[in-house]
Structures are given as structure tokens and as C-alpha cells.
C-alpha positions, 0 to 999 in steps of 0.5 A, a space after each residue: 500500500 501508498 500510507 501517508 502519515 500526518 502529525 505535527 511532530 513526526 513521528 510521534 506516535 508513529 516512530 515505530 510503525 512508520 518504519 515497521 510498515 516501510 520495512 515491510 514493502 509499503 510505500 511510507 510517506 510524511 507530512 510534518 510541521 517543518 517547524 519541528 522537521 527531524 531526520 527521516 526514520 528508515 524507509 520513511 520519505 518526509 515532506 513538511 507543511 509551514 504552521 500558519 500564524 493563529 488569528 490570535 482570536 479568543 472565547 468560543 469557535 477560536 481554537 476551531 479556527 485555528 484548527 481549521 486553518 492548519 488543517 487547511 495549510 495540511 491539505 494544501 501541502 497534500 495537494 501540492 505533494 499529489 499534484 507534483 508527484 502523482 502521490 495518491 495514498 490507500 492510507 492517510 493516519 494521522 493525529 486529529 488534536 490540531 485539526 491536520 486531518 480535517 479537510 484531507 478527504 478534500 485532496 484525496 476522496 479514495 483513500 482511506 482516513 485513519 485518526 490517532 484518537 488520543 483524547 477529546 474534550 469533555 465538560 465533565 469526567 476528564 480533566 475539566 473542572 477536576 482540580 478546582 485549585 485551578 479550574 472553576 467548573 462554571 457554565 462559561 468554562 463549560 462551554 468553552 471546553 466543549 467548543 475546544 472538541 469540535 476538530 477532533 469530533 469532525 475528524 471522527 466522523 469522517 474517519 474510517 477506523 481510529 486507533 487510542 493507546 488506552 481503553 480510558 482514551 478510548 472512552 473519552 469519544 462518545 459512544 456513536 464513535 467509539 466503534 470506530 476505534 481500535 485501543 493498542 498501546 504505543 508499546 515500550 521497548 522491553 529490551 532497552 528499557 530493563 532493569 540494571 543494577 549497574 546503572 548509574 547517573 550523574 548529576 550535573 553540576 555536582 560530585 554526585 553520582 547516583 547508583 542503583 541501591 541508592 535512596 532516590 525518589 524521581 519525578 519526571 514529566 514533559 514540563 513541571 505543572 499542576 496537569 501532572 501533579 507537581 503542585 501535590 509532589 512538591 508539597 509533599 516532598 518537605 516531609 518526605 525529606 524530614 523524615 529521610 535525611 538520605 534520600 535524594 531527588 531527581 526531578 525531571 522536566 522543562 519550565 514551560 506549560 504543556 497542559 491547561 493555564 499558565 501561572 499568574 506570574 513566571 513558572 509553575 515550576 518557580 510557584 510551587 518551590 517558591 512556596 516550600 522553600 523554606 522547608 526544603 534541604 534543597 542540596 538534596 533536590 536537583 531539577 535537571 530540566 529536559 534530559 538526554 533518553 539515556 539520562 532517563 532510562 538510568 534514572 529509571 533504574 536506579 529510583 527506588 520510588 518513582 511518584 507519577 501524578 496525572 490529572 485524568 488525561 492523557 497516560 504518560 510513556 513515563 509512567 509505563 517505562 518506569 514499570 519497565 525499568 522495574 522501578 517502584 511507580 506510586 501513582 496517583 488514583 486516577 483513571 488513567 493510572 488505574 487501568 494500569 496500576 493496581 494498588 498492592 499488586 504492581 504499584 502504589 496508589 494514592 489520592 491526587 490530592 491527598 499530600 499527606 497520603 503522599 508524603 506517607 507512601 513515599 516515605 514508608 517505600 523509601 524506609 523499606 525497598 525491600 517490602 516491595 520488590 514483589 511488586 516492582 517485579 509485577 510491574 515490569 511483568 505488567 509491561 511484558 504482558 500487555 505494552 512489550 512494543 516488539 512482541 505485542 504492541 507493534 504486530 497488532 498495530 501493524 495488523 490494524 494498518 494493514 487491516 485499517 486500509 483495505 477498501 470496505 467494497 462499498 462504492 458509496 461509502 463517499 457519495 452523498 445520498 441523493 445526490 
């Protein structure tokens, strides 16, 4: 088959099934935001679309417009690509969170579309109005989430077949779309992220090398924000150092903001140590910003407690390495971690909210490493049952590729009725 690939940042998602789909005689091609442009994955042939400048508009319909003028550069992009080249896809799969896929049947009218259906916007349930710290569940607020759905839920409609990692994602679709979508992991590569007891990681700036053994407790997400639970791990974590004057903490992530509102005033990194400070031995606690994979991997191995905090959104690929790596994960009690973590059996689980419960939990798996080594071994046997990339996740996602982007036989599946 002729496969295209979308996504603003490929590959994404697709940095394995790209690859695996070309190896095995397809014909792969991509279209990325050349913004974010990488270098080609093997068998892959890149092409790139320019982002458009937003509107800058605001309140309801803003982020459909802006949705809708990226999908419109995409699809001009694609037609570009047909017309130069005579680049007509069986398959089109991309991400539908930025509008990319909204108008390419407009390009290419036979080919199948498939959406990578990560999550969609609700209301009430998932992260909207889930923290009210942060997040006041009014009418207004209401409404304006349910607008931010509306790319996304137009993609679904037109798509052929779709693919989320969870079945909780899955779930977030309502349920005259949820057939359409097949749940298979992204899978994590068993071999390379393993427990090692020889791990080691030096931290920058200092003497100190941490080793496997070692009393260490990492945080790691894609930025430091209240989305991922930083605000509950940083007030927790005055205590956890009271009561353990050995442990060390590796925290891991850039000062940005991936998810939800931005501080009042500089970072939510900066906030939320502001308000502990005076309570931190702070020559204990080593924020290393955004690290090299290998970093992470040895971090991994060498945790004695890794804490994971999610607001009931998308499942981090941290988490699952973490367990991979054999790490003990407490996690918080959140749909998401759920479907993953069962509490006493691969892992620990604690109320989002509940600091104190934190400070507990990490101080009691800190004391005593030993105690939870059956449970360490049960994660890592969890991501060999149900996310081992080579020997579970990829065959099936190529299987539903392949299986995704025959024709139906139906004729009329793209006609409008009486017309």
C-alpha cells in the first residue's frame, strides 16, 4: 500500500510503525510541521507543511479556527505533494488534536482516513473542572471546553477506523464513535528499557553520582505543572525529606506549560518551590530540566520510588517505562493510572490530592525497598504482558494498518445520498 502519515511532530506516535510498515514493502510517506522537521526514520520519505500564524482570536469557535486553518495549510501541502508527484495514498493516519486531518478527504476522496484518537474534550469526567485549585467548573468554562472538541469530533466522523493507546482514551469519544476505534498501546521497548543494577547517573553540576541501591525518589514529566501533579509532589516532598535525611531527588522536566493555564506570574515550576522553600534541604533536590533518553532510562533504574501524578488525561510513556525499568511507580488514583496500576499488586496508589497520603507512601517505600520488590517485579511483568512494543504492541498495530486500509467494497461509502 501508498500510507501517508500526518502529525505535527513526526513521528510521534508513529516512530515505530512508520518504519515497521516501510520495512515491510509499503510505500511510507510524511507530512510534518517543518517547524519541528527531524531526520527521516528508515524507509520513511518526509515532506513538511509551514504552521500558519493563529488569528490570535479568543472565547468560543477560536481554537476551531485555528484548527481549521492548519488543517487547511495540511491539505494544501497534500495537494501540492499529489499534484507534483502523482502521490495518491490507500492510507492517510494521522493525529486529529490540531485539526491536520480535517479537510484531507478534500485532496484525496479514495483513500482511506485513519485518526490517532488520543483524547477529546469533555465538560465533565476528564480533566475539566477536576482540580478546582485551578479550574472553576462554571457554565462559561463549560462551554468553552466543549467548543475546544469540535476538530477532533469532525475528524471522527469522517474517519474510517481510529486507533487510542488506552481503553480510558478510548472512552473519552462518545459512544456513536467509539466503534470506530481500535485501543493498542504505543508499546515500550522491553529490551532497552530493563532493569540494571549497574546503572548509574550523574548529576550535573555536582560530585554526585547516583547508583542503583541508592535512596532516590524521581519525578519526571514533559514540563513541571499542576496537569501532572507537581503542585501535590512538591508539597509533599518537605516531609518526605524530614523524615529521610538520605534520600535524594531527581526531578525531571522543562519550565514551560504543556497542559491547561499558565501561572499568574513566571513558572509553575518557580510557584510551587517558591512556596516550600523554606522547608526544603534543597542540596538534596536537583531539577535537571529536559534530559538526554539515556539520562532517563538510568534514572529509571536506579529510583527506588518513582511518584507519577496525572490529572485524568492523557497516560504518560513515563509512567509505563518506569514499570519497565522495574522501578517502584506510586501513582496517583486516577483513571488513567488505574487501568494500569493496581494498588498492592504492581504499584502504589494514592489520592491526587491527598499530600499527606503522599508524603506517607513515599516515605514508608523509601524506609523499606525491600517490602516491595514483589511488586516492582509485577510491574515490569505488567509491561511484558500487555505494552512489550516488539512482541505485542507493534504486530497488532501493524495488523490494524494493514487491516485499517483495505477498501470496505462499498462504492458509496463517499457519495452523498441523493445526490
Amino acid at each position: 500500500m501508498k500510507i501517508l502519515f500526518v502529525h505535527q511532530n513526526f513521528p510521534g506516535q508513529f516512530i515505530h510503525l512508520a518504519p515497521a510498515l516501510a520495512a515491510r514493502g509499503h510505500q511510507v510517506l510524511s507530512m510534518g510541521d517543518v517547524a519541528n522537521k527531524r531526520d527521516a526514520l528508515p524507509g520513511v520519505r518526509n515532506f513538511w507543511y509551514r504552521s500558519p500564524v493563529k488569528d490570535r482570536l479568543k472565547g468560543l469557535g477560536s481554537t476551531f479556527v485555528d484548527m481549521a486553518a492548519c488543517g487547511e495549510m495540511v491539505a494544501g501541502a497534500c495537494a501540492q505533494l499529489r499534484d507534483r508527484t502523482g502521490f495518491f495514498p490507500d492510507v492517510v493516519f494521522g493525529h486529529n488534536g490540531w485539526g491536520e486531518m480535517l479537510f484531507l478527504r478534500e485532496v484525496w476522496p479514495d483513500a482511506r482516513i485513519l485518526n490517532y484518537a488520543e483524547l477529546v474534550y469533555r465538560s465533565r469526567g476528564l480533566d475539566a473542572g477536576f482540580d478546582p485549585e485551578f479550574h472553576k467548573p462554571d457554565l462559561k468554562g463549560r462551554i468553552v471546553t466543549t467548543s475546544r472538541a469540535a476538530h477532533i469530533l469532525q475528524s471522527m466522523i469522517y474517519a474510517d477506523a481510529a486507533l487510542s493507546p488506552t481503553d480510558w482514551q478510548a472512552a473519552s469519544f462518545p459512544p456513536d464513535l467509539r466503534h470506530k476505534i481500535t485501543v493498542i498501546h504505543d508499546g515500550v521497548n522491553v529490551d532497552e528499557v530493563r532493569p540494571d543494577p549497574a546503572a548509574r547517573l550523574a548529576i550535573p553540576g555536582t560530585d554526585l553520582v547516583l547508583r542503583a541501591g541508592d535512596e532516590v525518589l524521581s519525578f519526571v514529566n514533559r514540563n513541571l505543572e499542576p496537569y501532572r501533579g507537581y503542585h501535590t509532589f512538591m508539597r509533599a516532598l518537605p516531609d518526605v525529606l524530614s523524615a529521610r535525611p538520605d534520600a535524594q531527588v531527581v526531578i525531571v522536566g522543562g519550565d514551560g506549560q504543556s497542559y491547561g493555564s499558565p501561572p499568574a506570574n513566571g513558572t509553575w515550576k518557580q510557584a510551587f518551590l517558591d512556596e516550600v522553600t523554606d522547608r526544603l534541604d534543597l542540596s538534596r533536590v536537583h531539577f535537571l530540566g529536559r534530559i538526554p533518553r539515556s539520562h532517563f532510562l538510568s534514572l529509571m533504574q536506579i529510583t527506588r520510588v518513582h511518584a507519577y501524578l496525572t490529572y485524568p488525561f492523557v497516560l504518560s510513556w513515563s509512567m509505563i517505562e518506569a514499570m519497565s525499568a522495574g522501578a517502584l511507580v506510586i501513582g496517583s488514583a486516577t483513571a488513567p493510572v488505574q487501568e494500569v496500576i493496581r494498588d498492592g499488586v504492581n504499584g502504589r496508589l494514592v489520592d491526587f490530592f491527598d499530600v499527606k497520603g503522599w508524603s506517607e507512601a513515599i516515605i514508608k517505600a523509601l524506609a523499606k525497598p525491600e517490602a516491595d520488590g514483589a511488586l516492582r517485579a509485577a510491574a515490569r511483568a505488567t509491561v511484558l504482558e500487555k505494552y512489550d512494543l516488539f512482541g505485542h504492541c507493534l504486530p497488532r498495530l501493524v495488523q490494524f494498518a494493514e487491516q485499517a486500509g483495505q477498501p470496505t467494497g462499498r462504492s458509496d461509502r463517499r457519495t452523498v445520498p441523493g445526490l
